[in-house]
TIKEKE-864778 format. One line per 3 residues: for each residue x, y, z of N, C-alpha, C, O. Coordinates in steps of 0.2 Angstrom, whole numbers, plus 5000, padded with zeros to 4 digits. Atoms other than C-alpha are relative to their C-alpha. Layout:
<rs>
X,Y,Z,X,Y,Z,X,Y,Z,X,Y,Z | ...
</rs>
This chain:
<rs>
4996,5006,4999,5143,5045,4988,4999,4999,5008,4998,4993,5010 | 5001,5000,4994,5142,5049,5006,4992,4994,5004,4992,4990,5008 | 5005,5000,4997,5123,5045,5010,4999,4990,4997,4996,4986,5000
5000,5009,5002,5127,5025,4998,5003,5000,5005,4999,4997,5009 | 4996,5005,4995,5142,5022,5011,4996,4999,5006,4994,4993,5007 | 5005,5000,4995,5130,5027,5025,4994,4995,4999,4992,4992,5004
5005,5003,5001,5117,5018,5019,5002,4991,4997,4998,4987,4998 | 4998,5005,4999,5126,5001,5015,5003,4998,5007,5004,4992,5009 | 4996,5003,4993,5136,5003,5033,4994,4997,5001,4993,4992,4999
5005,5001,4999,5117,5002,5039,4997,4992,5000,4996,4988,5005 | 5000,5005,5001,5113,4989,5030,5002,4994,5002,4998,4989,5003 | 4994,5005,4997,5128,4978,5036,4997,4997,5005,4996,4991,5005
5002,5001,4995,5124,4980,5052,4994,4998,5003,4994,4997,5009 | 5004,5003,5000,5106,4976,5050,5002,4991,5000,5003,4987,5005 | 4997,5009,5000,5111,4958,5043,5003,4998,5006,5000,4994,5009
4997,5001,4993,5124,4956,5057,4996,4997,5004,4996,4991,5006 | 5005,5001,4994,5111,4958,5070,4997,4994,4998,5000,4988,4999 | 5002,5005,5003,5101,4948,5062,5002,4992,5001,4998,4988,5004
4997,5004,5001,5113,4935,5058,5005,4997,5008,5008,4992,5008 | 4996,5001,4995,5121,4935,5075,4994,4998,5008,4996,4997,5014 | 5004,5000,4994,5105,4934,5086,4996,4993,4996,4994,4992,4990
5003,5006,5005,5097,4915,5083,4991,5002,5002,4987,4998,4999 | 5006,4998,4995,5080,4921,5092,4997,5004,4993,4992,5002,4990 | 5000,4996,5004,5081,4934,5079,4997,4995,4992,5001,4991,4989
5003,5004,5009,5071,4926,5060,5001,5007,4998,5007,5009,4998 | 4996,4995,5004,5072,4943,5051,4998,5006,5003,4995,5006,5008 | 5002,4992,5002,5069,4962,5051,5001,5005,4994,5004,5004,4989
5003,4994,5004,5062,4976,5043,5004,5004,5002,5006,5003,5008 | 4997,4993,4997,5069,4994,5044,4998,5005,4994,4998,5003,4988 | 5001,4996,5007,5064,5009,5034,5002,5009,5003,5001,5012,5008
4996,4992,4998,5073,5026,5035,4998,5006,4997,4999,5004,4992 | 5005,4996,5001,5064,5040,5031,5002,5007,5001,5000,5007,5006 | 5000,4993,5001,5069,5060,5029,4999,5003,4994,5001,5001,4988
5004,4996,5006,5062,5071,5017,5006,5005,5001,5008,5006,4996 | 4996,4995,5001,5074,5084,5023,5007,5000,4997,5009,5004,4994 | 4993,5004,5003,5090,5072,5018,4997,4997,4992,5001,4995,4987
5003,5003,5007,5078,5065,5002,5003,4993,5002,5008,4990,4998 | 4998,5009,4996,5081,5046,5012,4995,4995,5000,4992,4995,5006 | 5004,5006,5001,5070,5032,5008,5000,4996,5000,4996,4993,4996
4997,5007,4997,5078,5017,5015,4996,4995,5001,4994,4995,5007 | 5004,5005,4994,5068,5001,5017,5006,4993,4996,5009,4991,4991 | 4997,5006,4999,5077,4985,5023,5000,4996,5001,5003,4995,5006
5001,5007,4995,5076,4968,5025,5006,4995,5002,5011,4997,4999 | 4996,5008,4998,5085,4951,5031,4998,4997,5003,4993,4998,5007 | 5004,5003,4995,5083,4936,5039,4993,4994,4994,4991,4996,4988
5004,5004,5001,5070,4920,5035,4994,5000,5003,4995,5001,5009 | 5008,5002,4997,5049,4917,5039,5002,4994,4996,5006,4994,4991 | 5001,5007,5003,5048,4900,5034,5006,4998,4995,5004,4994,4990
4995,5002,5008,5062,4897,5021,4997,5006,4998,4998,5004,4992 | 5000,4996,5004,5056,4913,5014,5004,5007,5001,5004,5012,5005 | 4995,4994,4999,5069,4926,5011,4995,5008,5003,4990,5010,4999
5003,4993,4997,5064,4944,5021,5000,5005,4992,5003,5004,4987 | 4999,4994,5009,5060,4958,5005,4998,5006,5004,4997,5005,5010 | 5000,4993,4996,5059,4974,5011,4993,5002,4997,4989,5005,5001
5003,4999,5004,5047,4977,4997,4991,4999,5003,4986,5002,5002 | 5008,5002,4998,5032,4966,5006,4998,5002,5006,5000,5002,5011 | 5003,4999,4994,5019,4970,5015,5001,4998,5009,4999,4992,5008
4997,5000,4993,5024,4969,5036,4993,5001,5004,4989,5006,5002 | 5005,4997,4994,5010,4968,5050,5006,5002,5006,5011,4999,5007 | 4997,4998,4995,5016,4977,5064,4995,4999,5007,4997,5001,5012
5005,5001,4994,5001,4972,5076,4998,5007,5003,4996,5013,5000 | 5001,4991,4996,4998,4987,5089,5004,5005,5000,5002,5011,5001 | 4993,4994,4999,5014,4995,5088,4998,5008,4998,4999,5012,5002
5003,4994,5003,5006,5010,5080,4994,5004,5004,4992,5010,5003 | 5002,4996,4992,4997,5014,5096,5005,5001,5003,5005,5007,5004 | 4995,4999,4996,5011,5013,5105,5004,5007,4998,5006,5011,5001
4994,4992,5001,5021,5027,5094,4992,5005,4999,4992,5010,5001 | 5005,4992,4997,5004,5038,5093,5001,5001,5006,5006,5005,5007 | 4997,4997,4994,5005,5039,5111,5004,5003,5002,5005,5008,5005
4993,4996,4998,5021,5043,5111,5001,5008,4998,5004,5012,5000 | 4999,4992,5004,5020,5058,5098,4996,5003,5005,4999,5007,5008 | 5004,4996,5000,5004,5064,5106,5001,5002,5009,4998,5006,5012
4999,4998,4993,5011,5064,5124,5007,5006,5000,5008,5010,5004 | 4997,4996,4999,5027,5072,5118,4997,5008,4995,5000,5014,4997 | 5002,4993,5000,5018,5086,5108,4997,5002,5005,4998,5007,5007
5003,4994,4995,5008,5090,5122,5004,5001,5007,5002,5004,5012 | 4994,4997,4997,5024,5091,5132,5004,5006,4999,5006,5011,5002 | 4997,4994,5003,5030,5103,5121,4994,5007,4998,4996,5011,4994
5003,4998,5001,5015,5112,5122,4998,5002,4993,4996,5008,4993 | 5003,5000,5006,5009,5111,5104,4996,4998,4997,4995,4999,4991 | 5008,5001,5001,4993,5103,5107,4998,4998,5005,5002,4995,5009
5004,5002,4994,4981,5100,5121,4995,4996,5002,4990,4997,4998 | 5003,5004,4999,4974,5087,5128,4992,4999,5002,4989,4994,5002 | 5004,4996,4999,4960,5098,5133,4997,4996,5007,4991,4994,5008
5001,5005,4994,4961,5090,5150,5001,5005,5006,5000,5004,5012
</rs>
């Protein structure tokens, strides 16, 4: 029961945002541990008069360069791969 409370507080708070920023049309959120068995996806918020689904497809544009670099500058911070540089 724990991980429903937590995961509707979330939710909430999602909307909120959302609903509190006009700038703001909708978001996505997806929560994700294997360790906790957690597979949260989230929407709210309007495109065009059409309700957010959590369910549909999302482009993210480049962002996904942006977190590889991030992974691959902090593994090789942490020395657990090398840039061979």
């Amino acid at each position: 029961m724990e991980m429903e409370k937590a995961r509707l507080t979330i939710e909430e708070k999602l909307k909120g945002m959302v609903d509190a920023d006009p700038n703001l049309h909708n978001a996505y959120l997806l929560i994700h541990s294997e360790k906790h068995k957690i597979h949260w996806n989230m929407a709210h918020g309007l495109t065009d008069d059409v309700a957010a689904n959590a369910e549909q497809p999302y482009h993210t544009a480049s962002i996904g360069k942006t977190f590889t670099a991030l992974i691959i500058a902090k593994l090789t911070e942490e020395g657990k791969i090398s840039m061979g540089i």
